[in-house]
N, C-alpha and C positions, 0 to 999 in steps of 0.2 A: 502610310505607304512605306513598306521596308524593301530595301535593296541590296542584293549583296555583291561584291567586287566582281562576280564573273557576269553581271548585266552589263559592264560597261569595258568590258575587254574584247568585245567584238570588232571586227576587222576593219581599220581604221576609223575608231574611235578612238575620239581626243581624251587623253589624258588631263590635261590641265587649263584646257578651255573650256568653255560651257556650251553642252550639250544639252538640249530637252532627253528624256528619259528614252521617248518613244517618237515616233511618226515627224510630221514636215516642222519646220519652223522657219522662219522668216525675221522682221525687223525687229528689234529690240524695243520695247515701248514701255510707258508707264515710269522710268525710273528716277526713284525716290527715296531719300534717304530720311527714316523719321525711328526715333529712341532705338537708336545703336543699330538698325536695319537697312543694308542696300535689300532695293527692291527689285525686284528685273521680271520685267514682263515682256511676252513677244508673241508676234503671231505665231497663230498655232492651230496646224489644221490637226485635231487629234484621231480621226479618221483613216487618212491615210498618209504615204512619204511624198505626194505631190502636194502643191498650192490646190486650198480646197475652202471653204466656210471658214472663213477665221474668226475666230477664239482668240482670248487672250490665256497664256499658259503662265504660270508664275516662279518663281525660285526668290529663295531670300538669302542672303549672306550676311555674314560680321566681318568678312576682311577682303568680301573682292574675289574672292578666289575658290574658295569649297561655299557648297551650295544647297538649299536641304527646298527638293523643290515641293512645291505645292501642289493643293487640286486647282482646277482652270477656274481662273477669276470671274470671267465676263463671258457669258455664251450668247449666240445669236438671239434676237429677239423677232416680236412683231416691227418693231425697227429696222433691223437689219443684219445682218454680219459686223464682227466687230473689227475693223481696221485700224491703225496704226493710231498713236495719240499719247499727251503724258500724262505724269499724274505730279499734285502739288502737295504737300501740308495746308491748310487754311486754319493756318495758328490762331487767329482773330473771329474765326467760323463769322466770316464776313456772309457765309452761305447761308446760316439761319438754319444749317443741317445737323449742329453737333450740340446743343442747348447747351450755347456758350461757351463748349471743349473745342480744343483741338479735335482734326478730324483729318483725313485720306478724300483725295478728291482726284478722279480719273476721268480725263478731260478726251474724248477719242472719235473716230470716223463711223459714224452707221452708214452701211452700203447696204443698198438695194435697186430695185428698178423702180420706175412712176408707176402709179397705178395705169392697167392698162396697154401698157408699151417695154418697149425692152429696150427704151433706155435707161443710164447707168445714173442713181439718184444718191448723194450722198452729202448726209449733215452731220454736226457736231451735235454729239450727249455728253451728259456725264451718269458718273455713278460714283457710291460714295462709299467710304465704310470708318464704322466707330472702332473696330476692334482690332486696329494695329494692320490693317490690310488680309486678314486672316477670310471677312465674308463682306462681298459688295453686293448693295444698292443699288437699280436703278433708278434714277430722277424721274420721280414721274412726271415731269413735263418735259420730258425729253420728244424732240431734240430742243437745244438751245439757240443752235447758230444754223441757216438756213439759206441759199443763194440758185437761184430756181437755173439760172442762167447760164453754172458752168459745170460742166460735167468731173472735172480732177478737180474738188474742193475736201483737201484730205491733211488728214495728220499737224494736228494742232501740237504745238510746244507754248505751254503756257509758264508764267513766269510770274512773280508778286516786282513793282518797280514803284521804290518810294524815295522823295526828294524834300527836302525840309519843308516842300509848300503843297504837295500832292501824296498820293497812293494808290494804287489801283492793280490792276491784274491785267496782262497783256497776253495776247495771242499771236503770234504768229503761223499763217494756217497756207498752204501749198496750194495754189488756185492759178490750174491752166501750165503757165511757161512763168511765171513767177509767183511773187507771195503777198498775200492780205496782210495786215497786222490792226487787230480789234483791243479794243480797251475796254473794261469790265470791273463795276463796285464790288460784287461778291459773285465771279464766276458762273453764272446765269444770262444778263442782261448784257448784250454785248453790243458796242457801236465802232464800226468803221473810223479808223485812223488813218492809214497812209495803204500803199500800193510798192512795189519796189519789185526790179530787174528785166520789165517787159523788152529793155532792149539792153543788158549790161551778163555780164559774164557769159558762158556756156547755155545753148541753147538746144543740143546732141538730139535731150528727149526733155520727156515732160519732167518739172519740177515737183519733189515730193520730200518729206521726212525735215521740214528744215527746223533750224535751232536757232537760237539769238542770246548769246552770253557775251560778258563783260571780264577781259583778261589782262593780267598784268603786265607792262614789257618789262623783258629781263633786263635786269641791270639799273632800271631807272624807275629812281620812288617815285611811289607817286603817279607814275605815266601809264594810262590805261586806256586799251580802246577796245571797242564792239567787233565782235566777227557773227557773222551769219552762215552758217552751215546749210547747205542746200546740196540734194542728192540730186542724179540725175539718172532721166529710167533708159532704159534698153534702147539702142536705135540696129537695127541689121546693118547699115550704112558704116558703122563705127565697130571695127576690130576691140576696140576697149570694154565694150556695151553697159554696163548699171556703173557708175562711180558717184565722186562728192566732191564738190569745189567747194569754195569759203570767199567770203568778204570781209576785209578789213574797213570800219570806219568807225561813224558815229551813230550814236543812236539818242533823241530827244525826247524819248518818253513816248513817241507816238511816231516818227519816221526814222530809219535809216537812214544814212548819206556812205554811200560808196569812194573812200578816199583814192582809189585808183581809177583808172580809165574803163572805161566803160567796155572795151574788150580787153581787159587785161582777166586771164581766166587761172586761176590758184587752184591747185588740187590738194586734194587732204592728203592721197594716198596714190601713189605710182605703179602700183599692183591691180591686180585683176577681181580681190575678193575682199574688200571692205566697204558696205554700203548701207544705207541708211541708216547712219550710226547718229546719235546725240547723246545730251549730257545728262548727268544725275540731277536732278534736282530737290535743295535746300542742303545740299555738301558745304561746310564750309571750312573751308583748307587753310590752313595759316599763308601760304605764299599765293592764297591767290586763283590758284589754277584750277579746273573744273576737270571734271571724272566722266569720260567717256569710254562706248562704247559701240563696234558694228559688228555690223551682221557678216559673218563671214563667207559671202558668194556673190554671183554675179544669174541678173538675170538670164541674160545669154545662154546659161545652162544648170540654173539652180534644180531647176526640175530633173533632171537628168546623172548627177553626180552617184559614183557607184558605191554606196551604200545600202544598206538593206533596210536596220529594223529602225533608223532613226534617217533624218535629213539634216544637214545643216550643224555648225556652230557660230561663238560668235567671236570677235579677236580678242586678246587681253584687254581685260580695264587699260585705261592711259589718261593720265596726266595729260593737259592740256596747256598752253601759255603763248608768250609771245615771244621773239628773239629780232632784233633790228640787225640786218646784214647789210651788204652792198645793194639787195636789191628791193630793201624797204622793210616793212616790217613782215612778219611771216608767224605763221604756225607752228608749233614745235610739238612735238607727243614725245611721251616718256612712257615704258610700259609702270605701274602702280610698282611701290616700294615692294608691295605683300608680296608680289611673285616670289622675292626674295628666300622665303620661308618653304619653296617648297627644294631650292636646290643641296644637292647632296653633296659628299668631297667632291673637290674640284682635281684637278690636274692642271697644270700650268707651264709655258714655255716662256724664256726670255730673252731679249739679246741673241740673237740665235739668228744666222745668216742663212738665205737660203736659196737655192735657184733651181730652172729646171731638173724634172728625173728625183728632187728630192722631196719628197711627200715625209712632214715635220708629223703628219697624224697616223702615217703608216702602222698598222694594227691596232687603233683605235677604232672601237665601235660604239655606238650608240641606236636610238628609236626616237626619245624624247629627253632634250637637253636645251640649254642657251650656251653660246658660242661668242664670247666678245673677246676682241682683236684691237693690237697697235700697230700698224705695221706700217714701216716706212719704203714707200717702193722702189725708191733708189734709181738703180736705172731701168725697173721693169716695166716692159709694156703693159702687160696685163698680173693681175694677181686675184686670187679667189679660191673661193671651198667647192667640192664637190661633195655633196651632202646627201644622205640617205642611198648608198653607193653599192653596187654589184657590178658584174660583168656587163648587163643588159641597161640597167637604169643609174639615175641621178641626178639630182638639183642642182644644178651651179648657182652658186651668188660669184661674182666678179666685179672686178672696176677694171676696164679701159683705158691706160694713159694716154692713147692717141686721140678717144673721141671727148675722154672725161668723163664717162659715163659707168653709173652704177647700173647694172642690170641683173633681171633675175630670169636663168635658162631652165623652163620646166617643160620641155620639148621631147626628154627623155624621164622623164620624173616617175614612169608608174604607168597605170591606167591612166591613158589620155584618149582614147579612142569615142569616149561617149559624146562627145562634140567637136567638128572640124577645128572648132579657134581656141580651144583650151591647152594643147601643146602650144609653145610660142617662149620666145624670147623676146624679153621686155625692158624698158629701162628709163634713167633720167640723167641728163648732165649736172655735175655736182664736182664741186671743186674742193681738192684737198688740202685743207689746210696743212702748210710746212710739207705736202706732199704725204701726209700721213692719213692712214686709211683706218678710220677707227667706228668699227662696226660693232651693234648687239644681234644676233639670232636667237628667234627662238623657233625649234624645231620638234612640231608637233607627228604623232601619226599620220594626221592629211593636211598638215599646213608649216607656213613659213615666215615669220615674221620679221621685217629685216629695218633696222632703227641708224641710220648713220649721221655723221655730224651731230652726236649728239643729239639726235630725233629731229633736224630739221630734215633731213629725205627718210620718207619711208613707202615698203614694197612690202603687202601684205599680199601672198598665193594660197592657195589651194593647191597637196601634192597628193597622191593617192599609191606611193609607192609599198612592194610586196616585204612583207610583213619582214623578210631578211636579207631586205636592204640597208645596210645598218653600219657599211662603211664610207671614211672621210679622208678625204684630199684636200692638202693643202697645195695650190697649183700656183707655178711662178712662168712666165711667158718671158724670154726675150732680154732677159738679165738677171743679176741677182738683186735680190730685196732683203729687208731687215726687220723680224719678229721682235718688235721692241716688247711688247705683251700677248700673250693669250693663253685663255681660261677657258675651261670647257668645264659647265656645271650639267651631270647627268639631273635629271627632275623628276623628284618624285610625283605620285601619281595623285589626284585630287581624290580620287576612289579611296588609298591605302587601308582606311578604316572607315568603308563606307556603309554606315548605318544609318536611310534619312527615313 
């Protein structure tokens, strides 16, 4: 497949997110890291720009970041459609599929109806492949995993979990309003383990996409605990609609144990557009932390978003880990080193006082850039960027000193018109340390990625603003503040030399 740079210059197309080539895409699935290869698969209606038969679509990387994508992995079968799911290494071909090699093992949802009825039927397959993930297999005894009883039994995240007296392969699989977790010799034969969350975190909508990793807390060796990643679908009832909470606890090899209260409810993400997101699997990072990655939309109006010849992206890779605050231990995301590589000269301000009427970025323009700030607010109420800027449109990021809150205003952003609740102003209380306000943006064609406290809050949107809106406000409310740092790296394009 060859591509050249003016496929992906179309009107709000992301630059340096990942984008499918063509038509709808959805959750990120399959992702695997084996002989120097990220993997990324996702659904993929290749037919049309709405949710339609999903496909898995594929792309492969060496740094996270530029992407040379593939032909479609996994197409519907006499099975079913292929819905969400990961995929492992089975370095030991405990599968009996690779005559004693390592091999690619994709663990995922077949959708269909009962024979007969039009109810909604959905089991776990696999499929395989010996050649680097380049052509899959289906198992011919597929399906594997089978539960006649509930209709949301989706999106398997498997994992390898070994202890100096055991080994086995674990499941964790999305059933109803919470989640199974199955144990398994060699990824085939699977038996029922434990059950978890029927009355404990967020219950908005149905539970789907979840994940179960093992992460370091900062600062202390040694000290590590289990988070459970769990998406949440669509409710009309909720202004928020599709997001992702998290649990902190333990995990035994076969059950979960939730270290908080059983309604104490943790979000991954304070924005409107990061959803079914999970980790890489078989990464291993020297400090610990696991590589993730979502979908960048929200049910409420995935279908609808004004695009043409493509749908959807997905957020930056991010680093994943732990961080113990005042209010226990917590999540932390960091966007991936690699982005690093693709920023251009910077421009920079210092020490630099500043207050109403005085815009510090006055005749600064940008489209796609990251934006990181020190700023001490001194005695101002409010402080913040006006971002992707004209007469008519613009993004505000802001913090609040009165409420304490970080929010993100996409109310005037662009195109908002294709759905009632997608204009909106959003946000989360968050306190600043020493009073200093120290943000990362990253500011794409149609999106927003916004990292503070060091990535313990983050607000990832969807912006759809016109193509020359391209100016920035630095905006001070109510007293004067103090630009101890900020950098503004323009970003080069993932495309620049794009031959895949």
């Amino acid at each position: 497949m060859t591509m050249t740079i003016t496929n992906y210059r179309e009107k709000y197309r992301a630059q340096y997110h990942f984008t499918p080539p063509a038509k709808w895409m959805n959750d990120p699935n399959g992702m695997v890291y084996y002989d120097g290869e990220y993997h990324l698969f996702y659904q993929h209606h290749p037919d049309g720009t709405t949710w339609g038969p999903m496909h898995w679509g594929h792309a492969i990387s060496t740094d996270l970041i530029h992407w040379e994508h593939r032909p479609i992995a996994l197409k519907p079968d006499g099975n079913g459609a292929i819905f969400s799911g990961s995929a492992v290494v089975d370095w030991e071909d405990t599968s009996g599929l690779f005559d004693g090699k390592p091999g690619l093992i994709a663990i995922f949802t077949h959708a269909d109806v009962y024979p007969g009825s039009n109810r909604t039927r959905q089991r776990q397959s696999l499929a395989y492949s010996s050649d680097r993930g380049r052509t899959w297999t289906m198992y011919a005894g597929n399906p594997v995993l089978v539960n006649e009883d509930i209709a949301d039994f989706r999106d398997p995240k498997v994992f390898w979990h070994e202890t100096a007296t055991e080994k086995y392969w674990v499941m964790i699989l999305a059933a109803g309003d919470r989640v199974h977790i199955y144990t398994s010799p060699n990824l085939i034969e699977w038996s029922f383990a434990s059950e978890f969350g029927a009355s404990e975190g967020s219950h908005d909508g149905v539970w789907e996409c979840p994940d179960l990793i093992q992460l370091p807390v900062e600062g202390k060796s040694g000290a590590a605990k289990w988070v459970m990643i769990v998406s949440i679908g669509d409710n009309a009832e909720f202004q928020e609609g599709s997001r992702t909470q998290y649990f902190v606890g333990q995990f035994d090899g076969h059950a979960f144990t939730n270290e908080a209260s059983p309604d104490t409810v943790l979000w991954l993400d304070h924005g409107r557009d990061n959803y079914a997101g999970v980790t890489w699997s078989d990464v291993s990072k020297a400090d610990g932390s696991k590589l993730f990655i979502g979908w960048m939309s929200n049910w409420k109006y995935a279908n609808l978003t004004p695009t043409v010849e493509w749908r959807s992206a997905m957020t930056l890779p991010r680093a994943l880990y732990l961080r113990e605050g005042a209010s226990g231990i917590r999540l932390v995301q960091e966007p991936v080193s690699e982005v690093r590589q693709l920023r251009l000269p910077d421009r920079q301000w210092q020490e630099t006082v500043i207050g109403p009427n005085h815009n510090l970025l006055s005749g600064v323009e940008g489209d796609c850039y990251e934006l990181s700030c020190d700023i001490d607010l001194g005695e101002a109420a409010e402080v913040g960027f006006k971002l992707r800027k004209s007469e008519k449109e613009e993004t505000v990021v802001g913090y609040d000193a009165r409420s304490r809150s970080l929010f993100v205003d996409r109310s005037r952003s662009g195109k908002i018109d294709f759905h009632s609740e997608f204009p909106c102003k959003h946000g989360i209380q968050a306190a600043l340390p020493g009073g200093r306000l120290k943000l990362r943006l990253f500011i794409d064609q149609s999106s927003i990625e916004v990292f503070a406290n060091d990535g313990e809050v983050v607000i990832t949107d969807q912006i759809f603003p016109d193509a020359t809106s391209t100016g920035m406000e630095l905006y001070v409310i109510g007293g004067e503040a103090k630009v101890v740092a900020l950098a503004l790296y323009p970003m080069k394009s993932i495309y620049s030399l794009a031959t895949v």
